[in-house]
MIGUZA-224757 format. One record per residue (C-alpha): x, y, z. Coordinates in steps of 0.25 Angstrom, whole numbers, plus 5000, padded with zeros to 4 digits. Each point is the difference from the previous one (the first is absolute). Layout:
residues N
PT    px    py    pz
PT     X     Y     Z
...
//
This chain:
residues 266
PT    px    py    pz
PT  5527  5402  5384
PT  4986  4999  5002
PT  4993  5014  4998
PT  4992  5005  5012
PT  4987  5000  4991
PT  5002  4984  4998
PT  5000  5000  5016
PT  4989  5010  5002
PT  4991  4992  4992
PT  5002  4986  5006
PT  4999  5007  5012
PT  4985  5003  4996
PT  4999  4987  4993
PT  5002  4995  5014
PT  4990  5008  5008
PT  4990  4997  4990
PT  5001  4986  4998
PT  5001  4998  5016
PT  4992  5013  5003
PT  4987  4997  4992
PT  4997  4985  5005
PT  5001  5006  5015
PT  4991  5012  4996
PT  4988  4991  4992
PT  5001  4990  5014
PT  4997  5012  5007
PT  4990  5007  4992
PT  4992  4987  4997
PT  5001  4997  5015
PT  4996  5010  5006
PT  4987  5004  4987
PT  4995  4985  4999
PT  5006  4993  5012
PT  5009  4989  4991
PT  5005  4987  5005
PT  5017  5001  5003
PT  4997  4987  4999
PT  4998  4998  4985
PT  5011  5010  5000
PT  5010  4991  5004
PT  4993  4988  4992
PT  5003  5007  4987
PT  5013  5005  5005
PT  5003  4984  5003
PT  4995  4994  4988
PT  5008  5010  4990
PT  5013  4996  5006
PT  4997  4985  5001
PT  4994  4999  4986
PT  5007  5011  4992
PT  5014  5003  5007
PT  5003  4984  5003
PT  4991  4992  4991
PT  4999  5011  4988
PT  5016  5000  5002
PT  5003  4987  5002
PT  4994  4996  4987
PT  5007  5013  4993
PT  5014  4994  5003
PT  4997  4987  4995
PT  4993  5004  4988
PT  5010  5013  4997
PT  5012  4995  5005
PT  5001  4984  5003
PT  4994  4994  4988
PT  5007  5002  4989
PT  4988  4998  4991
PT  4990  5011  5007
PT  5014  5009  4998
PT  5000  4999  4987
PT  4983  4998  4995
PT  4999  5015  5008
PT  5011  5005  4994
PT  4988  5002  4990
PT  4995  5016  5007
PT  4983  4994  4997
PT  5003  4989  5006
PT  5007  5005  5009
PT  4987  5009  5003
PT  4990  4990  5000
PT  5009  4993  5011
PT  5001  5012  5009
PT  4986  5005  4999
PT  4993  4986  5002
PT  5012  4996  5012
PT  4995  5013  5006
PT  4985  4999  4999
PT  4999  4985  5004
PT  5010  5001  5012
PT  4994  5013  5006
PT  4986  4997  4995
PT  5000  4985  5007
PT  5006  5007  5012
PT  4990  5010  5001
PT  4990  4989  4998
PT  5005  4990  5010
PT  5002  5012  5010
PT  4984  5004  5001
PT  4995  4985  4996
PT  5008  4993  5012
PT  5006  5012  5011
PT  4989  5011  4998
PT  4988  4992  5000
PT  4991  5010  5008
PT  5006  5011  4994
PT  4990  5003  4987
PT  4996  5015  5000
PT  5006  5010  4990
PT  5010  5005  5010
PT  5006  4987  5001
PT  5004  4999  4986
PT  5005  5015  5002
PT  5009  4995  5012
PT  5006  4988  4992
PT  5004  5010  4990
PT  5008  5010  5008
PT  5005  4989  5008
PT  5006  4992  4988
PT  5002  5013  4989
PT  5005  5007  5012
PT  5013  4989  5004
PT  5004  5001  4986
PT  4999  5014  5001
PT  5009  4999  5010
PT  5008  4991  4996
PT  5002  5004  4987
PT  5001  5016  5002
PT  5004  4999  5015
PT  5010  4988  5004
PT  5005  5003  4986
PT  5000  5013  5002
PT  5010  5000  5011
PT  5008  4992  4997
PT  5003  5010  4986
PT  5001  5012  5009
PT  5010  4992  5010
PT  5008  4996  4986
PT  4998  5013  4995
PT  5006  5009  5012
PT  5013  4989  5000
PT  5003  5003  4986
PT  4999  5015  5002
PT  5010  4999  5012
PT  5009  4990  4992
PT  4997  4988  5009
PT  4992  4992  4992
PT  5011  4989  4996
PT  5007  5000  5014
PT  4986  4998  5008
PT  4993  4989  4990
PT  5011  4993  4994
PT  5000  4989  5010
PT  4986  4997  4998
PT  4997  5003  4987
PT  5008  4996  4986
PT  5009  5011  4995
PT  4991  4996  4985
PT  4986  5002  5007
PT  5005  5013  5008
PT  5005  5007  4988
PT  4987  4997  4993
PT  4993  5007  5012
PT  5010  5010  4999
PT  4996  5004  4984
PT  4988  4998  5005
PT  4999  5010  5010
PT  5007  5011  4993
PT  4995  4999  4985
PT  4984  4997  5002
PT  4993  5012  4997
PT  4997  5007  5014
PT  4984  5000  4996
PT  5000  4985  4999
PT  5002  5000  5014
PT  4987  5007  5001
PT  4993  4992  4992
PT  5003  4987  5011
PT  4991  5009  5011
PT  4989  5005  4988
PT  4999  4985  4996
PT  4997  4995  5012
PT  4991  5009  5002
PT  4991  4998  4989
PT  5002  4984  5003
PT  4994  5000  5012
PT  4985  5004  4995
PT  5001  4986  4990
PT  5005  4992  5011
PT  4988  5004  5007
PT  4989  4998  4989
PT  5006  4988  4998
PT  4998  4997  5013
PT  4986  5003  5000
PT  4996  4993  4986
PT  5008  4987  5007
PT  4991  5001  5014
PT  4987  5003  4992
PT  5001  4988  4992
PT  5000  4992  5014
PT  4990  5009  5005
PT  4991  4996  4988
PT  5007  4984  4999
PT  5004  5002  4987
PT  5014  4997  4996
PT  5000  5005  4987
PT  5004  5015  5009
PT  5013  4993  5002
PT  5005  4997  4985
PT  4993  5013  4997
PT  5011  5007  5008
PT  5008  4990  4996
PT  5001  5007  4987
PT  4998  5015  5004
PT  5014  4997  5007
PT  5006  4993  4989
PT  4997  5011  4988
PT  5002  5010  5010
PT  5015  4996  5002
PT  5002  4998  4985
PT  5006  5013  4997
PT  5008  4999  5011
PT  5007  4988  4995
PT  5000  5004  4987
PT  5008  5012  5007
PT  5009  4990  5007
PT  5003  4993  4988
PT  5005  5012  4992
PT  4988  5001  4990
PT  4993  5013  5006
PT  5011  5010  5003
PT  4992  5010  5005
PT  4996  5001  5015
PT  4991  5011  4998
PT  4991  4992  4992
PT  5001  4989  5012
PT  4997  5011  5009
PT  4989  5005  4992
PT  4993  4987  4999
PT  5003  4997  5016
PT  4992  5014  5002
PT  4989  4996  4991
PT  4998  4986  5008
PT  5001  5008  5012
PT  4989  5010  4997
PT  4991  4986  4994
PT  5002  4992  5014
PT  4996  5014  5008
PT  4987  5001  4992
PT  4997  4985  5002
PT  5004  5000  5015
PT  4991  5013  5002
PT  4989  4991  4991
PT  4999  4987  5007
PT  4997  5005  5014
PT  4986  4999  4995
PT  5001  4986  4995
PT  5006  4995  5012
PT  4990  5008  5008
PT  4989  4992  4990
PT  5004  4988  5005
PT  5004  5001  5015
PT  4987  4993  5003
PT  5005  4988  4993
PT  5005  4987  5004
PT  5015  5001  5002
PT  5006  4989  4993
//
């Protein structure tokens, strides 16, 4: 059985993780007048470059290449990989988005746009799609379903892993998916903004700046992944202290981008 806490709090992982992307449109809509067109730029770029080109090349490095299988057995290599596979796909993404399908959009509320469109579908994604698809899971296991409905579509192996899964995780890491993405978004969007501001000012150097942010950021989380951190709360702890960091900077660089709105746009 999965206890009714584990379902309550994927429950408020959900509205969260689909909840606040809708809720920061909304606010930066209606306070600053945003582009919904760099929106849905950002939310096109992270599916093309993270969810297809990202992936793509994770199931050839991690799983067809026998190898890359066995080279990232090694967890800091492994890391390295991850963070740097992350940064450069999502960074470029970002980069190619404002460079070539936002070239009027320039202002500080632009890169603030990008960001909740492409933090927000992962988000929702992550928390959301995912989200349901556990509670759906969850509620055929309670009513002694779960085999009878999936077994036709999914191999007995892979739905008894689910099952443990479901019914042994601890109910507050459930939690932690909508509190994750939470924090998230705020990084998404600096990044976002330190990305834009390099073209703003023609610099490229923005762009392998955030290159590494992204990558040393999701260090920790690989090391987690691989088995040499064991304790989410100190992932959790670092992910808050990241979120309060890219807060402060997106509050900050306002001015800066107010500085050089006169500017040629490059």
């Amino acid at each position: 059985m999965v206890s009714n806490t584990s379902i309550m709090f994927l429950i408020i992982s959900l509205i969260i993780s689909v909840g606040l992307p809708l809720v920061l449109v909304a606010y930066f809509y209606k306070k600053y007048k945003i582009s919904i067109k760099c929106v849905f730029i950002g939310v096109l770029i992270f599916i093309i470059f993270s969810q297809v080109l990202e992936k793509a090349l994770h199931y050839f490095v991690l799983t067809k290449n026998p190898n890359t299988v066995a080279l990232l057995k090694n967890p800091w290599l492994f890391m390295i990989y991850g963070g740097l596979a992350a940064g450069i796909f999502e960074e470029v993404g970002r980069y190619i988005g404002f460079k070539f399908l936002l070239k009027d959009q320039r202002e500080w509320k632009d890169g603030i746009a990008y960001g909740i469109g492409h933090g927000g579908i992962e988000a929702i994604l992550i928390g959301g799609v995912a989200g349901i698809q556990n509670i759906v899971y969850s509620n055929l296991i309670n009513s002694g379903t779960f085999e009878k409905v999936l077994s036709a579509k999914i191999p007995v192996s892979m739905l008894a892993s689910i099952k443990n899964s479901l019914e042994n995780t601890p109910y507050y890491m459930f939690g932690f998916i909508g509190i994750e993405r939470m924090l998230v978004l705020p990084l998404h969007i600096a990044l976002s903004l330190v990305v834009l501001y390099g073209i703003k000012k023609g610099k490229k150097i923005y762009l392998l700046y955030a290159i590494i942010i992204h990558a040393i950021i999701d260090f920790p989380a690989a090391l987690y992944q691989a088995g040499k951190i064991k304790s989410i709360f100190l992932i959790e702890g670092i992910v808050l202290v990241v979120a309060i960091i890219s807060l402060i900077f997106i509050i900050k660089s306002k001015v800066s981008f107010d500085k050089t709105s006169s500017e040629k746009v490059y």
